[in-house]
C-alpha positions as CSV (number, residue, x, y, z in Angstrom):
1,X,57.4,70.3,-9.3
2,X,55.9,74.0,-9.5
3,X,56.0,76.5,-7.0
4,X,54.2,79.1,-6.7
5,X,54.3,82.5,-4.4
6,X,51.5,84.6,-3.9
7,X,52.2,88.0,-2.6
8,X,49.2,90.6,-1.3
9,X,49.6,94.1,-2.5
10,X,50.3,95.7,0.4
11,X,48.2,98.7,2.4
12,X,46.4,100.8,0.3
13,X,45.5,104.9,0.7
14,X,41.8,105.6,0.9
15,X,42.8,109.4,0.9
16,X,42.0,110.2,-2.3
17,X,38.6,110.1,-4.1
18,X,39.4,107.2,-6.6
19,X,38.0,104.3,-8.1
20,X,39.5,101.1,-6.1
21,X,41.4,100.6,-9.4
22,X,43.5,103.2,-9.6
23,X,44.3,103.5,-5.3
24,X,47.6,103.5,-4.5
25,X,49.8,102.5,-1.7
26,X,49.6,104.1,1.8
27,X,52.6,105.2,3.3
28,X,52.3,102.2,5.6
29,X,52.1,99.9,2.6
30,X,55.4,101.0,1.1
31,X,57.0,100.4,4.3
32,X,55.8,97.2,4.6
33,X,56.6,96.1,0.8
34,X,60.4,97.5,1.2
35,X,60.4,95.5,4.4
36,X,59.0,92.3,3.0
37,X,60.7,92.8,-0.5
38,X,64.1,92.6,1.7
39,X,63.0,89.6,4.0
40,X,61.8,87.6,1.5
41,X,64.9,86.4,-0.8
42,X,66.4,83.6,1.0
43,X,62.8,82.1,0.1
44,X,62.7,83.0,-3.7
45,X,63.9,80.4,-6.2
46,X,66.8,81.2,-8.3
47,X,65.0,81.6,-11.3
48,X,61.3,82.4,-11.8
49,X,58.5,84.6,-13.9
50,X,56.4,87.9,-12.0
51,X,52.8,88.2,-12.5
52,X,50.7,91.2,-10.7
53,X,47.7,92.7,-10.7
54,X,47.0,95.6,-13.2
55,X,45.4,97.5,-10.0
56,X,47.9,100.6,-9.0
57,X,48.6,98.6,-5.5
58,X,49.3,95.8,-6.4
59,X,51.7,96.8,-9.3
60,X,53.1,99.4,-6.9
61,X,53.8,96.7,-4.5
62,X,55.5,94.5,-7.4
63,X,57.6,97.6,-8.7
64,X,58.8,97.9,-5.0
65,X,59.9,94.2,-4.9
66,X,61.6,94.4,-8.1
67,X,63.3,97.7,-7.0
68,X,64.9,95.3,-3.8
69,X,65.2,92.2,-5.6
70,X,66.6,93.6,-8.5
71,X,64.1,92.0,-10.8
72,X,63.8,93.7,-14.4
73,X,60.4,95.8,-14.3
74,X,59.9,95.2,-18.1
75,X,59.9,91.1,-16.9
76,X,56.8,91.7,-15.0
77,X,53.7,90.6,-16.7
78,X,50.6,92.6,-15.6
79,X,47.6,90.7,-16.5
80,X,43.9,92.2,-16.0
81,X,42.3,88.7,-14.6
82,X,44.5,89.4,-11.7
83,X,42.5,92.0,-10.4
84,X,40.2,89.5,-9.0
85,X,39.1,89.0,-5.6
86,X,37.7,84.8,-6.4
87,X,39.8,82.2,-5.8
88,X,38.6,80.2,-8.7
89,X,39.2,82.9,-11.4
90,X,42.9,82.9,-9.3
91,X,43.2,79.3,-10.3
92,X,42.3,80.1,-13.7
93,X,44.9,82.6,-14.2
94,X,47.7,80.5,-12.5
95,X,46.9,76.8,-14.2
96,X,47.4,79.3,-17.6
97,X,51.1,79.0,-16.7
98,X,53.3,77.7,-19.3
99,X,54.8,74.6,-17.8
100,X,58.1,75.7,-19.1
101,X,58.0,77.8,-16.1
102,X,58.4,75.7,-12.6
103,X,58.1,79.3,-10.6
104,X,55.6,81.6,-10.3
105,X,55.5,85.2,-8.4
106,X,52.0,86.4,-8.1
107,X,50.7,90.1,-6.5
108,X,47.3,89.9,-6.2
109,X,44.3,91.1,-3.6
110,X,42.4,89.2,-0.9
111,X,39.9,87.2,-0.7
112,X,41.4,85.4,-3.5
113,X,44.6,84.8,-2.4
114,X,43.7,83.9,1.2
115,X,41.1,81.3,0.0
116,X,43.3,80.0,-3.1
117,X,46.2,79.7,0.0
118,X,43.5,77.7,2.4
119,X,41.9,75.5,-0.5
120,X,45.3,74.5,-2.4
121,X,47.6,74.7,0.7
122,X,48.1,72.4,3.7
123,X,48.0,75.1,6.5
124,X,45.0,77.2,7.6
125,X,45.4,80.3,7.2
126,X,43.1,83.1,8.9
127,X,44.0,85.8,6.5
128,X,47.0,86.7,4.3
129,X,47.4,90.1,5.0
130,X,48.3,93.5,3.1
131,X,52.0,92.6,2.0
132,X,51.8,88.7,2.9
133,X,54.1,86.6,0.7
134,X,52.6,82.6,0.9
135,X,55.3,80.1,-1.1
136,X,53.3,76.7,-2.0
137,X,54.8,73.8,-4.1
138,X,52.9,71.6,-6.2
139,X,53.9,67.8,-7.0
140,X,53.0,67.9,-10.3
141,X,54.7,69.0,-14.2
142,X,51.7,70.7,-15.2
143,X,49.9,74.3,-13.9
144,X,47.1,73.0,-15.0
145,X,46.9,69.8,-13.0
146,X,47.6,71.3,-9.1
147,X,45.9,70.6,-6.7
148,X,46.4,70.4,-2.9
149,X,50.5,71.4,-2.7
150,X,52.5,72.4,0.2
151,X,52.4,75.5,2.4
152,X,56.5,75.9,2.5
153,X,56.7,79.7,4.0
154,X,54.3,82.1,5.1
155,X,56.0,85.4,5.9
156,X,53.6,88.5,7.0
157,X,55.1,91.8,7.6
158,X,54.4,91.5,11.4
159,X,56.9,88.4,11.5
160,X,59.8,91.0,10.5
161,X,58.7,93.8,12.6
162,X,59.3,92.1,15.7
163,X,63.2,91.6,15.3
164,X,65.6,94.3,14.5
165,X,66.7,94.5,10.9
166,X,68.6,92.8,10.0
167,X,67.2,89.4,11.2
168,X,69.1,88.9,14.1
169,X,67.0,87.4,16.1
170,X,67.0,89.5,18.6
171,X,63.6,90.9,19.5
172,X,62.8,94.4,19.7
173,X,61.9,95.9,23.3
């Protein structure tokens, strides 16, 4: 069994004259990472390996989940075929897991990750958006050999917005 969860940078600034590269976070987005980095763990395997983007979002969105989740920075593997906005060079990069790993953390960018999520998932899914954390599982031993899997959680940052942190359930008025 592999499982794999795919996590969108979240919200980017366009208030700086920069090459799309190298643009950071908004103030928005590192709201919305803290606030999806802390409702995310009851979903996170126990044990797992954290790939991201080498674009400054997306690794600024990773460093923020580590920061909540207490994952080692210097375990994060930043890999430059991340920064890729085609599902198919997404699937290349994730069937080039090592199948001693069963679980995968991905941060990555859109289109990619919404059409990867549609293709290899059984849900529909409009559009992941900025900070959206998709877990799938795969019936198979090998990275290489996935195909359609199962869309176990989809989490967006407006699911946690509407109750009062912590998750109590109770809706905000």
């Amino acid at each position: 069994m592999k499982n794999l969860i795919l996590i969108r940078h979240a919200k980017s600034s366009w208030d700086a004259p920069l090459i799309d590269k190298d643009r950071p976070l908004s103030k928005r987005g590192i709201n919305d990472a803290h606030l999806m980095a802390e409702g995310v763990e009851e979903y996170l395997p126990k044990s797992y390996i954290v790939w991201s983007s080498t674009a400054q979002r997306a690794k600024n969105t990773a460093y923020i989940f580590a920061e909540n989740l207490s994952i080692p920075v210097e375990t994060i593997t930043f890999k430059d075929d991340l920064y890729t906005f085609d599902e198919k060079a997404l699937e290349n990069v994730i069937k080039s897991c090592d199948n001693q790993f069963d679980n995968l953390i991905l941060f990555g960018h859109n289109g990619a990750i919404t059409n990867f999520v549609n293709i290899f998932g059984n849900r529909a899914v409009e559009n992941v958006p900025t900070a959206g954390f998709v877990s799938l599982s795969f019936d198979e031993k090998d990275w290489k050999d996935i195909t359609k899997g199962t869309t176990e959680t989809l989490l967006f940052p407006s699911d946690l917005k509407k109750y009062d942190p912590p998750l109590t359930g109770k809706p905000v008025h």
